[in-house]
C-alpha positions as CSV (number, residue, x, y, z in Angstrom):
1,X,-5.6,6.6,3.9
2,X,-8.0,6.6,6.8
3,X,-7.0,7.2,10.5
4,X,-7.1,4.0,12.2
5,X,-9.8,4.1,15.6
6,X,-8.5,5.4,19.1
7,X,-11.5,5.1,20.7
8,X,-10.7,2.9,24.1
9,X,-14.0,1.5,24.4
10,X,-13.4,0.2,20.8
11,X,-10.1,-1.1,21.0
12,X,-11.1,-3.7,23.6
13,X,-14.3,-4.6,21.6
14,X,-12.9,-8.6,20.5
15,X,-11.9,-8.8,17.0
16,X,-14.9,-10.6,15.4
17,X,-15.6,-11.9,11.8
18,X,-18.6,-8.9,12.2
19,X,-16.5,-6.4,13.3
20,X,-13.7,-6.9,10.8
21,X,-16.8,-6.7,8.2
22,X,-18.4,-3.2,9.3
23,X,-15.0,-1.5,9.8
24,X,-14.2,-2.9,5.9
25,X,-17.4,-0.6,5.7
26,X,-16.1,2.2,7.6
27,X,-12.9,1.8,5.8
28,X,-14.5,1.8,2.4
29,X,-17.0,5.1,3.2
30,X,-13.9,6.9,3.8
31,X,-11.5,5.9,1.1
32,X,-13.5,4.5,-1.2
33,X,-13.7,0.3,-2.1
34,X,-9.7,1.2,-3.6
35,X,-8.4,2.3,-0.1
36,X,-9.7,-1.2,1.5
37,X,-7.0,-3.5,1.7
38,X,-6.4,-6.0,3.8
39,X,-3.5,-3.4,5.5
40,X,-5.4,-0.6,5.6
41,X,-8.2,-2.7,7.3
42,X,-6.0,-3.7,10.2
43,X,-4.4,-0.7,10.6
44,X,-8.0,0.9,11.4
45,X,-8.9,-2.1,14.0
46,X,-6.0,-1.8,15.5
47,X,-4.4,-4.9,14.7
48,X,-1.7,-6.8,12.5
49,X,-2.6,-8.2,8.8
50,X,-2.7,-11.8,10.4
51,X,-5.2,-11.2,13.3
52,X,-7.7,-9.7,10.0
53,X,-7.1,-13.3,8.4
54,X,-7.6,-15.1,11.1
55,X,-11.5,-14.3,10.8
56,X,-11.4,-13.3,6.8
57,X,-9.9,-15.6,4.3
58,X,-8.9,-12.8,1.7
59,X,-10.5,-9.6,0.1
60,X,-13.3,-11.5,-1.7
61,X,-14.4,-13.0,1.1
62,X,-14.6,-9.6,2.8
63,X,-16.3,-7.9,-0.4
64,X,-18.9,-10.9,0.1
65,X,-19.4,-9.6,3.4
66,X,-19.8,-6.1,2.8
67,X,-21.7,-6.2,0.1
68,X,-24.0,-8.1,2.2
69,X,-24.2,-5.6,4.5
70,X,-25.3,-3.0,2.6
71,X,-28.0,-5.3,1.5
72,X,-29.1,-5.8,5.1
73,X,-29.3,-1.7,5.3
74,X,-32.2,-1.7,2.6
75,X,-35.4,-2.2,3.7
76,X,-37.4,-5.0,2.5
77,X,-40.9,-4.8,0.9
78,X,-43.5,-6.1,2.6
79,X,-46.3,-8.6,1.7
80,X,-49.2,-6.7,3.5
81,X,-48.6,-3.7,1.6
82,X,-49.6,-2.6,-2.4
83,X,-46.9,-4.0,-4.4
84,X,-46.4,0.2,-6.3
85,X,-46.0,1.7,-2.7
86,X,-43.7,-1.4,-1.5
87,X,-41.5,-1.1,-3.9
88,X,-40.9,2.2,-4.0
89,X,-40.7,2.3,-0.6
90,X,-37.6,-0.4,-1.3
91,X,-36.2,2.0,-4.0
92,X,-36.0,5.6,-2.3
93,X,-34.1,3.0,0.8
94,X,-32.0,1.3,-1.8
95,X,-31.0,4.8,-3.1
96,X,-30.3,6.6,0.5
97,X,-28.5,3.8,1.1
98,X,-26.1,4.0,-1.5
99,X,-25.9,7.7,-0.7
100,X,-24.2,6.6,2.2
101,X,-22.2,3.7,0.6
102,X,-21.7,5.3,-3.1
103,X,-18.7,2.4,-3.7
104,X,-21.2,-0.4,-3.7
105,X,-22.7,0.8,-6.8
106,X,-20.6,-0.6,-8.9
107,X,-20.4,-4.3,-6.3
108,X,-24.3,-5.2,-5.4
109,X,-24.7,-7.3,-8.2
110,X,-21.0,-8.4,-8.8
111,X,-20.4,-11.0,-6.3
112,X,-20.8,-14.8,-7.0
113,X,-21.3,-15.8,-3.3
114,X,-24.3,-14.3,-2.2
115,X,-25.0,-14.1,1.3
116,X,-28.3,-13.9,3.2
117,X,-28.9,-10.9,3.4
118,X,-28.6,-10.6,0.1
119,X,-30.3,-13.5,-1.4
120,X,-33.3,-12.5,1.3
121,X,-33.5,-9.3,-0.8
122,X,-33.8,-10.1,-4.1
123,X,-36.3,-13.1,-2.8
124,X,-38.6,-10.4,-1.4
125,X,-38.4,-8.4,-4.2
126,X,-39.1,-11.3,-6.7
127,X,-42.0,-12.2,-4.3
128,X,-43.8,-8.8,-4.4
129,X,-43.9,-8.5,-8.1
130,X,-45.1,-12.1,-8.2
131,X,-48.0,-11.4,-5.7
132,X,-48.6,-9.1,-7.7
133,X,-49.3,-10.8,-10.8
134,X,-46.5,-10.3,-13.0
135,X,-45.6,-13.6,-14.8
136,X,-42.5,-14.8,-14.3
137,X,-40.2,-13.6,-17.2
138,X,-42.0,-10.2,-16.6
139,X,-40.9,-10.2,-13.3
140,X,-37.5,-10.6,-14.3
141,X,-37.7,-7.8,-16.9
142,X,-38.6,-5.8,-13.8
143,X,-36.4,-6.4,-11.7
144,X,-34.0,-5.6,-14.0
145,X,-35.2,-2.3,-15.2
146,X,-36.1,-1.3,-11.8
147,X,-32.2,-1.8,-9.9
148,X,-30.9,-0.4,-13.3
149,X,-32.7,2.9,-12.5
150,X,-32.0,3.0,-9.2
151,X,-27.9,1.7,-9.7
152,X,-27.7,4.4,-12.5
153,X,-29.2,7.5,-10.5
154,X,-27.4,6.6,-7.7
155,X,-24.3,6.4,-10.0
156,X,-25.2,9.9,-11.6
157,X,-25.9,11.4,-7.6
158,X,-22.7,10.2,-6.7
159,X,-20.7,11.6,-9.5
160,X,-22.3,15.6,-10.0
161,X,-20.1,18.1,-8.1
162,X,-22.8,19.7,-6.4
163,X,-25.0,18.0,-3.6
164,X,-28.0,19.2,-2.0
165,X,-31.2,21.6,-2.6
166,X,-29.3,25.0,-4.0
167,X,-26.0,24.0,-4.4
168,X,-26.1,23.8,-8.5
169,X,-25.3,27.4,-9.1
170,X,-22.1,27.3,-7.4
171,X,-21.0,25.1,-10.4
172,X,-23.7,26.1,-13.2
173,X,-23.4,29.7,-13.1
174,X,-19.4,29.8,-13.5
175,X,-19.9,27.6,-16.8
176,X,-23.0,29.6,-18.3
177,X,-20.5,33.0,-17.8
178,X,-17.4,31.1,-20.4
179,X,-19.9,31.2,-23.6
180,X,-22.6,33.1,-24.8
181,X,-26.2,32.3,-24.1
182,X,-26.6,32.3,-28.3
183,X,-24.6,29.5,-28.5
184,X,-26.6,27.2,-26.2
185,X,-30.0,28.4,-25.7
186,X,-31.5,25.0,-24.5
187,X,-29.1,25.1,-21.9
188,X,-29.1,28.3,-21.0
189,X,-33.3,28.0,-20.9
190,X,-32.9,24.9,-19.0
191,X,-30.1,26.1,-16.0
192,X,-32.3,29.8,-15.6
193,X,-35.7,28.5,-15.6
194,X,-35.1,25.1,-13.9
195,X,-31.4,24.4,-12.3
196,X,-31.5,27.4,-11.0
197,X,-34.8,28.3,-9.6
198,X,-34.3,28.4,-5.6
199,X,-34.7,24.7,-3.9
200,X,-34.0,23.1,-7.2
201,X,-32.6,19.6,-6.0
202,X,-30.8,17.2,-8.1
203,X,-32.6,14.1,-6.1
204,X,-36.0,15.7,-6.5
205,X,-36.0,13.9,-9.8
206,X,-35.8,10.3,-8.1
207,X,-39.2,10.1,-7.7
208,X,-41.1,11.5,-11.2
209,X,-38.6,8.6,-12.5
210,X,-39.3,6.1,-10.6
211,X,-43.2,6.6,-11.3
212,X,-42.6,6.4,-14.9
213,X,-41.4,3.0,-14.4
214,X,-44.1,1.8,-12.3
215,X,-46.7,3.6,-13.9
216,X,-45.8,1.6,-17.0
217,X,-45.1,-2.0,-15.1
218,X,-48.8,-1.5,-14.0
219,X,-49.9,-1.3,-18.0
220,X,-48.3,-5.0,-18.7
221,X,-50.0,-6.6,-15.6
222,X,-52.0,-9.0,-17.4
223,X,-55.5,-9.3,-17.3
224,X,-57.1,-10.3,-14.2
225,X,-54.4,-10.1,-12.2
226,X,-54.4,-9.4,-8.2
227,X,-52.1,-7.0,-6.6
228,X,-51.2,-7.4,-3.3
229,X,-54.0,-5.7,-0.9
């Protein structure tokens, strides 16, 4: 359960409808989206259950919120810039983001009550790949297969236990020593040659990905169409 705040400065800070919001966040990067109740979240403030309601009508209301704040930590693409730079640009943010919030994976596209943050988002997103030139039901199909990339390696990120350039072997080489290498050559070929090559990075993938994608979103742009300059 996480500690609740002793910091003077931020006990005096008045209880506000924002600050009950980005300590849910706190609470949430700490415990995960499990450990954020509405008692947990006034313990950390500081504060009884009632005060917390006073300024948030229940947990969907606060999962609104915070989901909306993580939204408002990605940045946005911009119309001034090539709509294949822009939005990878919005990806690799979407995905450090959710380094930092791994239990909104499984929220950003859950909630019914989207909040502006939120719908400003997906609006600029829609708008680059329209500027671009993609038709309409195309731009949907891109969208879709874009965030499903990005929600699913942030999802496989979150859930490998190793992190980090290097940190594979700890975990790799204990496994490859309980069978022999005759049994599972393709592995074994895979982990020495690859996995375990120094620097060897799990997120170093992200990108080659994410190129695939847009490399073959940039085949079905119809004829004559005008990206973004």
């Amino acid at each position: 359960m996480p500690e609740p705040v002793h910091d003077s400065t931020a006990d005096r800070t008045p209880l506000s409808r924002d600050r009950v919001l980005r300590t849910a966040v706190a609470v949430a990067d700490q415990g995960g989206i499990t450990g954020l109740t509405i008692r947990s979240l006034a313990r950390q403030l500081g504060v009884k259950p009632m005060s917390v309601y006073y300024h948030v009508a229940n947990k969907d209301e606060i999962l609104d919120g915070i989901v909306d704040l993580v939204f408002a930590e990605i940045d946005l693409p911009s119309a001034d810039g090539g709509w294949r730079s822009e939005l990878r640009r919005r990806a690799a943010s979407a995905r450090r983001v959710l380094v930092r919030h791994p239990w909104a994976i499984g929220l950003l596209e859950s909630r019914s009550t989207p909040g502006p943050a939120t719908l400003r988002h997906h609006d600029a997103v829609i708008g680059t790949l329209r500027r671009a030139g993609f038709p309409v039901r195309l731009t949907a199909q891109a969208y879709a297969l874009l965030d499903s990339y990005v929600y699913g390696f942030a999802l496989q990120e979150a859930s490998l236990p190793f992190h980090g350039p290097d940190s594979a072997a700890d975990v790799t080489e204990p496994i490859m020593q309980g069978f022999s290498p005759d049994d599972y050559p393709h592995l074994v070929e895979m982990a020495t040659e690859h996995i375990l090559q120094p620097g060897y990075d799990f997120g170093d993938q992200f990108g080659f990905g994410l190129d695939l994608i847009l490399d073959g979103l940039a085949a079905l742009l119809p004829d004559g169409a005008e990206p973004a300059p």
